[in-house]
C-alpha positions, -999 to 999 in steps of 0.1 A, spaced: 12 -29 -140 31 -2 -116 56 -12 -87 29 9 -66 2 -12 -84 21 -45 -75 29 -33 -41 -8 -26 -31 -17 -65 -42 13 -82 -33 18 -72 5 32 -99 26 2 -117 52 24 -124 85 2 -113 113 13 -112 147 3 -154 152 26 -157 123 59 -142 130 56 -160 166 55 -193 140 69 -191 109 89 -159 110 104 -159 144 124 -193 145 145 -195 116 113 -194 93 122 -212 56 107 -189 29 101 -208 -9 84 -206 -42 51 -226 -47 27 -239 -77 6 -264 -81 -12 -277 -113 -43 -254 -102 -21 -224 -97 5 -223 -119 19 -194 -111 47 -191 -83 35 -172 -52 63 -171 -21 55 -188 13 69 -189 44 70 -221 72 85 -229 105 112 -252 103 89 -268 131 66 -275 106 31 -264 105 6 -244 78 26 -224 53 28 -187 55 15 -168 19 38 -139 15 26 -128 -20 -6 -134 -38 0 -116 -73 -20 -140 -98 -4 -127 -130 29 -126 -116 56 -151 -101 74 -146 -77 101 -175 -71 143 -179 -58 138 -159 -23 167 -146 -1 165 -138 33 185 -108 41 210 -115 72 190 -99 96 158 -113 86 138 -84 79 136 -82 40 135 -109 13 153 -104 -19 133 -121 -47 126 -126 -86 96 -116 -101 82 -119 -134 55 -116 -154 43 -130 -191 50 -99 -213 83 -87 -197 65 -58 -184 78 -73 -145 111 -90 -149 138 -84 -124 150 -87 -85 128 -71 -59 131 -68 -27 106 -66 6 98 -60 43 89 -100 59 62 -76 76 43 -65 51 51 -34 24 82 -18 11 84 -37 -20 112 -25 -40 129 -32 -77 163 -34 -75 174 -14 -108 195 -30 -135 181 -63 -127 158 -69 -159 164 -107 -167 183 -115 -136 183 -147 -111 194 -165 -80 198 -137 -58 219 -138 -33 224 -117 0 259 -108 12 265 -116 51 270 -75 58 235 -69 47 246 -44 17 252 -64 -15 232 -89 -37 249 -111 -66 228 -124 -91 233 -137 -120 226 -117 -152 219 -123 -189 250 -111 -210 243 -122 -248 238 -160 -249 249 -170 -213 248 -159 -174 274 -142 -159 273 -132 -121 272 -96 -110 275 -82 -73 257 -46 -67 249 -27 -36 210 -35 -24 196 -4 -40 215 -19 -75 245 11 -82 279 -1 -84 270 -32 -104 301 -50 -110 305 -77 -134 325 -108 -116 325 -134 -146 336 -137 -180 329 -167 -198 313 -185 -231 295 -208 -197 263 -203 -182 273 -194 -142 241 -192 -120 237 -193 -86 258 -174 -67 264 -185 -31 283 -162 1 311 -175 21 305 -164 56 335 -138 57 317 -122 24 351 -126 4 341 -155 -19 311 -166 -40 304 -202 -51 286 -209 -81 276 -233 -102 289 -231 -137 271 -252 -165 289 -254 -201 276 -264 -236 285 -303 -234 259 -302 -204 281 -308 -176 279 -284 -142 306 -280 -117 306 -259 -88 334 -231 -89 347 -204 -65 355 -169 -74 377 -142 -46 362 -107 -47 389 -90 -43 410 -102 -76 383 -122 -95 408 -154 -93 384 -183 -101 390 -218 -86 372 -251 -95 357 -269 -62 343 -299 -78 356 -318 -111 352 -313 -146 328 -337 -165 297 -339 -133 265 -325 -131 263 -299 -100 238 -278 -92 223 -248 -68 255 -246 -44 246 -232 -10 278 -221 14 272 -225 52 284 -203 82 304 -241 90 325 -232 56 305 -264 38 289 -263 7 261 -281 1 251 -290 -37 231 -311 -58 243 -332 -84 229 -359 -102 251 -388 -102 255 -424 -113 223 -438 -100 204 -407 -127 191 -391 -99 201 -357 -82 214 -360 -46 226 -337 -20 266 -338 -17 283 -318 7 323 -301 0 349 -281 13 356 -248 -2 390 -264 -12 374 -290 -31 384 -316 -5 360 -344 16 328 -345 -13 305 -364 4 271 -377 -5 245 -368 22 212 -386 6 206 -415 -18 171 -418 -21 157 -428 -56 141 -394 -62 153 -359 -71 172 -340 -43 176 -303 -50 180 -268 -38 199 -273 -5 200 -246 19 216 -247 53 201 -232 90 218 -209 107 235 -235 131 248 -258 99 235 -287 113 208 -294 89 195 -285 52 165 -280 39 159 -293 2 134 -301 -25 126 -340 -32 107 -349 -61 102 -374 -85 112 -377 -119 85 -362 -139 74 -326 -140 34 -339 -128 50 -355 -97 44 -331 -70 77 -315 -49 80 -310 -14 105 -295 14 123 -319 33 150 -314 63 179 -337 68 212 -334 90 243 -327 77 257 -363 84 227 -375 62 207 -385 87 168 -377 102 152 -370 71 120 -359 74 92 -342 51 84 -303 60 54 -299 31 29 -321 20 2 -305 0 -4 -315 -36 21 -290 -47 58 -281 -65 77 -265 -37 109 -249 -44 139 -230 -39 140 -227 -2 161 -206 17 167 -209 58 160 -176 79 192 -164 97 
């Protein structure tokens, strides 16, 4: 199938009822399946609550680990299709239209949008493992950031756009969060060596917000300075915490809770940063995933 192809039946349905909902405050944008659909379609909701949004109906497609772009107006996205024919980050308008491949990008993940609006880093197959890149939005200038015989996936911005977090995984199974500065590449472990930390997100406060699955075999949301200093656990529940990503204020994060088995369904949940006021954002029978807060 043609980008032009994919673009005529993948255009993004906010009308004008739904940007005044789920686009205009802070809307959380996510991947969704469900045992019925099993292919990942992207959605929009208000951090109010209320119906889902559909942004892309593309049935032979999935479309999954959405970015908002800082000003809101385009998502940054991975799609892929069985085949290989569609593999790679896209980006589009949140009002329907301009869908876009960013080239270069066959068999990348977790993109992420840099705070000036002009940059994505992704991570990238190199042989065996990940590696994270950076490129300019329309992909020249690709620059390779990370070296390593590790897996490192899911970059994360710090507000000021000079560092990424990340989470690095290595063969024995273990995950730590690390940091990496642009400008000389000097890498930096935030979390130890021997834990299990996943999908890092870094908030305008200068937090990061992970998930790592601790003692009790269950992943939970912890929350640590870029220095490594004050980890904190911010949920304890005896299910599956995952995927945190903060609002634009840094008082709250919105997360995936599930159980422990694939057929259990997922939802989106919002707590505060002090681990407090948890409350459930999606309820359908459904896997809902990989949420990131609008700007």
């Amino acid at each position: 199938m043609t980008a032009a192809a994919l673009a005529m039946t993948a255009p993004l349905t906010l009308t004008a009822a739904g940007d005044a909902g789920a686009a205009a405050d802070h809307a959380i944008v996510f991947a969704r399946y469900t045992a019925g659909a099993p292919v990942e379609d992207l959605y929009a909701v208000s951090a109010g609550g209320g119906t889902p949004v559909e942004l892309t109906h593309t049935p032979t497609v999935s479309d999954v680990m959405p970015s908002w772009s800082p000003d809101g107006k385009r998502v940054a996205f991975v799609r892929y299709g069985s085949g290989g024919a569609i593999d790679g980050i896209w980006t589009m308008k949140t009002t329907g239209g301009g869908l876009k491949a960013v080239p270069g990008t066959k068999g990348a993940s977790d993109p992420a949008w840099s705070p000036d609006g002009k940059r994505i880093a992704y991570a990238k197959p190199v042989g065996t493992q990940r590696e994270i890149y950076v490129a300019d939005v329309d992909g020249t200038s690709a620059t390779r950031l990370t070296h390593t015989a590790a897996d490192d996936l899911h970059p994360t911005w710090s507000p000021d756009g000079k560092y990424l977090a990340f989470n690095r995984a290595d063969t024995g199974g273990h995950s730590r969060v690390m940091r990496i500065r642009l400008s000389t590449l000097a890498q930096t472990a935030v979390t130890g060596s021997g834990s299990h930390d996943w999908t890092p997100d870094w908030s305008h406060g200068n937090r990061i917000a992970f998930s790592r699955v601790d003692s009790s075999g269950f992943a939970h949301l912890y929350v640590v300075h870029p220095d490594g200093t004050g980890v904190h656990r911010i949920t304890s529940a005896r299910f599956n915490d995952k995927y945190p990503s903060w609002s634009p204020d840094g008082s709250r994060l919105v997360f995936t809770r599930g159980g422990g088995d694939d057929a259990d369904p997922e939802h989106l949940y919002l707590v505060r940063a002090d681990g407090t006021g948890t409350t459930e954002l999606t309820k359908t029978d459904s896997h809902d995933l990989e949420a990131d807060w609008r700007p």
